[in-house]
C-alpha positions in Angstrom: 8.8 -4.7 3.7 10.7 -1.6 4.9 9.5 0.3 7.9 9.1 3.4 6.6 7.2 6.7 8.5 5.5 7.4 5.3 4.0 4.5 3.7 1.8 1.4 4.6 4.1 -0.7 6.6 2.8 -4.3 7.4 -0.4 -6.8 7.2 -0.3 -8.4 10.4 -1.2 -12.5 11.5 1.3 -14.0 13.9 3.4 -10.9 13.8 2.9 -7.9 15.8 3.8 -4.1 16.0 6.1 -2.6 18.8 4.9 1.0 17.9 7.9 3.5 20.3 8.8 6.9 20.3 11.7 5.6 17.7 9.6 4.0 15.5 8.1 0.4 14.4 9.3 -2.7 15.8 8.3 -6.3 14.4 7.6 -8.6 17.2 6.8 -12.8 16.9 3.6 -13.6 18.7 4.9 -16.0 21.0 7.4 -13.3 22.3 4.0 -11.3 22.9 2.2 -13.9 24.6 5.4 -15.0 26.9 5.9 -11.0 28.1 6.1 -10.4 31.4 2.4 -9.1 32.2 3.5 -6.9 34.3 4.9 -4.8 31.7 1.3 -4.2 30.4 -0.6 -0.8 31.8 -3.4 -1.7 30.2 -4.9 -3.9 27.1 -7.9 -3.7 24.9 -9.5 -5.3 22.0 -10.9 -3.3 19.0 -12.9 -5.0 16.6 -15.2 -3.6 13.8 -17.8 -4.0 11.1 -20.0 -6.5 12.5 -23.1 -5.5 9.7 -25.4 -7.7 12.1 -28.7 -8.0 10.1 -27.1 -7.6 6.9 -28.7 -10.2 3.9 -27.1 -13.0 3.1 -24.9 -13.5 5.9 -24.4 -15.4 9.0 -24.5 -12.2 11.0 -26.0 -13.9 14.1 -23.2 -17.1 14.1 -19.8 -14.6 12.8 -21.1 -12.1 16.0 -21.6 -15.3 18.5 -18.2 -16.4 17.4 -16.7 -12.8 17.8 -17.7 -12.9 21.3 -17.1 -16.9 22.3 -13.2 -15.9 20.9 -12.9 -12.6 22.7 -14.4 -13.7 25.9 -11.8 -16.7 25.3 -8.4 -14.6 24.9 -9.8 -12.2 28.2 -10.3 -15.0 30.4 -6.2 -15.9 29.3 -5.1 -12.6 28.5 -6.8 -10.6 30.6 -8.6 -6.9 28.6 -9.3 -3.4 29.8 -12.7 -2.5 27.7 -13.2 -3.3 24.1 -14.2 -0.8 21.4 -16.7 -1.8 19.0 -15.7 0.7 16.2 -18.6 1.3 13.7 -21.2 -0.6 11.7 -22.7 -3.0 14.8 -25.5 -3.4 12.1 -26.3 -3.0 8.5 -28.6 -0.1 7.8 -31.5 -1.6 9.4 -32.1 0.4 12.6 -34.5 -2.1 14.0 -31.4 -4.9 14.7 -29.8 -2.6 16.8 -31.6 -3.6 19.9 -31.1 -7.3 18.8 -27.1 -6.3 18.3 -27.0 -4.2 21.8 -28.4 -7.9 23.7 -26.2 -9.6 21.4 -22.9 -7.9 22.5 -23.9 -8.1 26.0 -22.5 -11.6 26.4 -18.7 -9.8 26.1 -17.7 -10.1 29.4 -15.9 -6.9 28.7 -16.6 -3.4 29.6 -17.7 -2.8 25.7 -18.0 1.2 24.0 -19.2 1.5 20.5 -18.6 4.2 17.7 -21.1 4.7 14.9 -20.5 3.8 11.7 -22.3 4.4 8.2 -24.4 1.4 8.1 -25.4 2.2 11.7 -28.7 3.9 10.4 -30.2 5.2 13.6 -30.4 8.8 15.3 -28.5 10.0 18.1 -30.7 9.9 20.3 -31.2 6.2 19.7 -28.1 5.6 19.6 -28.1 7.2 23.7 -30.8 4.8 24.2 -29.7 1.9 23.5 -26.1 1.9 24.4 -26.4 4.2 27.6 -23.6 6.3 25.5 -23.8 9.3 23.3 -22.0 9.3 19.5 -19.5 11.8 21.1 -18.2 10.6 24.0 -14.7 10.0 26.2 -13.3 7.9 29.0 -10.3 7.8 31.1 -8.2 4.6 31.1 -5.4 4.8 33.9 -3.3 8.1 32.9 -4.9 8.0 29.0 -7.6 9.5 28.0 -10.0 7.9 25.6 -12.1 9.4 22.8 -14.8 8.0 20.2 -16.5 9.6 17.5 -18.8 9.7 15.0 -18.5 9.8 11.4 -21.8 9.2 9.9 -25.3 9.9 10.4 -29.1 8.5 10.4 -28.8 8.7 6.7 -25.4 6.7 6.8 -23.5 9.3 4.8 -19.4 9.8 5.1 -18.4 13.0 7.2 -15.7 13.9 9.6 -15.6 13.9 13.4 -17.7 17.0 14.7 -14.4 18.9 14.6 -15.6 21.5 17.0 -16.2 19.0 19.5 -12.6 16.9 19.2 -10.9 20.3 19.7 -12.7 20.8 22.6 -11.9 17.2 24.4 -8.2 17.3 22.9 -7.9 20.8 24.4 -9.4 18.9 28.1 -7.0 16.0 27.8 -3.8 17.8 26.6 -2.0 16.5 29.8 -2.8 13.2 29.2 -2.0 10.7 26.4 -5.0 10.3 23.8 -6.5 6.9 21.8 -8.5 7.7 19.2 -11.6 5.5 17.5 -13.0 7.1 14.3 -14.8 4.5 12.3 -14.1 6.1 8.5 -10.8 6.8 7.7 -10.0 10.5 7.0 -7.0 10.6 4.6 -7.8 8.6 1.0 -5.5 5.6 1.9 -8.1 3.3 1.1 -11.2 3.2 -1.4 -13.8 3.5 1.0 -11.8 6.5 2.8 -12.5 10.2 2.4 -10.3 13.6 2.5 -10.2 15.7 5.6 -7.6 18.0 6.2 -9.0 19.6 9.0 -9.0 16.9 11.1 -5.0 16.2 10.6 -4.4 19.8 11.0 -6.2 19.3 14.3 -4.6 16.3 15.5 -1.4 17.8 14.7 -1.6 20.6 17.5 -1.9 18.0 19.5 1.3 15.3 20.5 -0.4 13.7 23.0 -2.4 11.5 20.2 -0.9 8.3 20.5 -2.9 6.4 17.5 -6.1 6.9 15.7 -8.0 3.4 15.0 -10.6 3.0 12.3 -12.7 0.3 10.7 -14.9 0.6 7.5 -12.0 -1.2 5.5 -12.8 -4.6 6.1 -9.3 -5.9 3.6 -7.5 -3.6 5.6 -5.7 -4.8 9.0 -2.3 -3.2 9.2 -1.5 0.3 10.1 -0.7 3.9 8.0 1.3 6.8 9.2 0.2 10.4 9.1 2.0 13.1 10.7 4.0 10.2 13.2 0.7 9.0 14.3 -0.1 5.7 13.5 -3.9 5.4 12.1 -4.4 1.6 12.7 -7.0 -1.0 11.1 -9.0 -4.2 12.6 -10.1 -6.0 9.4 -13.8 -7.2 10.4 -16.0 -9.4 12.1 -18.5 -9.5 9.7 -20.2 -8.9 6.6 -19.6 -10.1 3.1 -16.5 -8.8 2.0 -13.1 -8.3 3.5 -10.0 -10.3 4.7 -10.1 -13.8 4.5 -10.5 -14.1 7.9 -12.3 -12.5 10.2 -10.3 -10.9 13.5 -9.6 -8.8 16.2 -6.8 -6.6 17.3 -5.5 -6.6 20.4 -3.5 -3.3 21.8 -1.5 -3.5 25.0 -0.1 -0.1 26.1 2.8 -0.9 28.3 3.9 0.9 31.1 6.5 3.3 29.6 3.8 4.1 27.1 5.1 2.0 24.3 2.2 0.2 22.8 2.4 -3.3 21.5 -0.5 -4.4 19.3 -1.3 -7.4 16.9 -4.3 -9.0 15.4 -5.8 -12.2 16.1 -7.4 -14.4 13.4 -9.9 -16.3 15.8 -9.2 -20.0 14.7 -6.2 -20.2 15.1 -4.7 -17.1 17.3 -7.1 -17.8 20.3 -6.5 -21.1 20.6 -2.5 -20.9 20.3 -2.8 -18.2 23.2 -5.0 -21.2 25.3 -2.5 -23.7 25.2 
């Protein structure tokens, strides 16, 4: 597959993504996992679409195995922070609580984004996770920003525009990651149109990548504009890849950033050995 700026370049497994000013790099796993650490600024997991409470599902054992695999490739590959990006639950508000005590057992410094199955107000939200739906953090030089895209009601919006102008404006000096749960440009069947918030982004260079969830079949990466809008696959729910994973992102220390996903039985455990 040709690694082109303008179309959908790779699934990923045991491969990885070198993504560089010059472009897309295909890198082996084991090259990844045998790379001198202190090349690494920083690394963090993302993972998404947990749908804990959802019907019909093992929510509680795929979430407990989520967490045993993650808190398994930190204590070997040491992470910054994970980003839980968008639908924790399924619609039910009242398993949030349940979900909050559940991802407590990470034994990384954990920030969530709300998704549209994540049925509960903002000032819930607040509550429970000691964050708001809006909200930033710096990582070494970098800054990083989460943000809704849904509701109470679970419906599919953009960003609060107003707001990401505002923290892109504060953090133009520093490079930006950026966790939007829906995707914004109609890649995908569960994506939706929003011009505005390309437009947006594009005023603003510093945006190193845009990561989103809410596509669980989707775990390899999109261009828009030269900035690389990157998927997780899921950890949950009923439908989706046939496995269920993580991503991992290192940002190196000449801000190339080197990311790949790990399919828990069998990524994990090559990266114990």
């Amino acid at each position: 597959m040709k690694n082109t700026r303008r179309q959908f370049l790779k699934r990923f497994s045991a491969a990885a993504t070198l993504i560089t000013t010059a472009g897309f790099q295909s890198v082996q796993a084991a090259e990844l996992f045998n790379a001198n650490a202190e090349e690494v600024n920083f690394r963090f997991i993302v993972a998404s679409d947990a749908h804990y409470g959802q019907p019909d599902t093992l929510f509680e054992e795929m979430t407990d195995m989520f967490i045993e695999k993650a808190n398994a490739f930190h204590k070997v590959v040491p992470c910054d922070f994970c980003v839980l990006n968008g639908d924790i639950i399924h619609d039910n508000a009242e398993f949030m609580p349940a979900a909050k005590q559940a991802f407590d057992k990470l034994n990384i410094p954990t920030y969530v984004t709300q998704g549209n199955h994540d049925h509960v107000t903002a000032e819930a939200w607040k509550e429970i996770w000691g964050m708001s739906v809006n909200h930033s953090f710096s990582m070494k030089k970098y800054k990083i920003i989460l943000t809704t895209t849904s509701n109470e009601k679970g419906e599919y919006l953009s960003p609060d525009l107003p707001w990401l102008a505002e923290e892109l404006e504060k953090s133009k000096r520093k490079p930006v990651m950026l966790f939007v749960h829906i995707p914004q440009e109609k890649w995908t069947r569960h994506a939706i149109e929003t011009p505005e918030f390309f437009e947006l982004l594009a005023k603003h260079k510093n945006v190193k990548a845009v990561f989103h969830g809410h596509e669980h079949d989707q775990d390899g990466v999109y261009i828009k504009n030269d900035i690389p809008c990157i998927f997780d696959s899921h950890i949950g729910g009923s439908w989706g890849t046939d496995y269920k994973g993580f991503r991992v992102v290192e940002v190196l220390e000449n801000d190339n950033i080197i990311t790949y996903m790990m399919n828990p039985d069998v990524e994990v455990d090559r990266v114990e050995l």
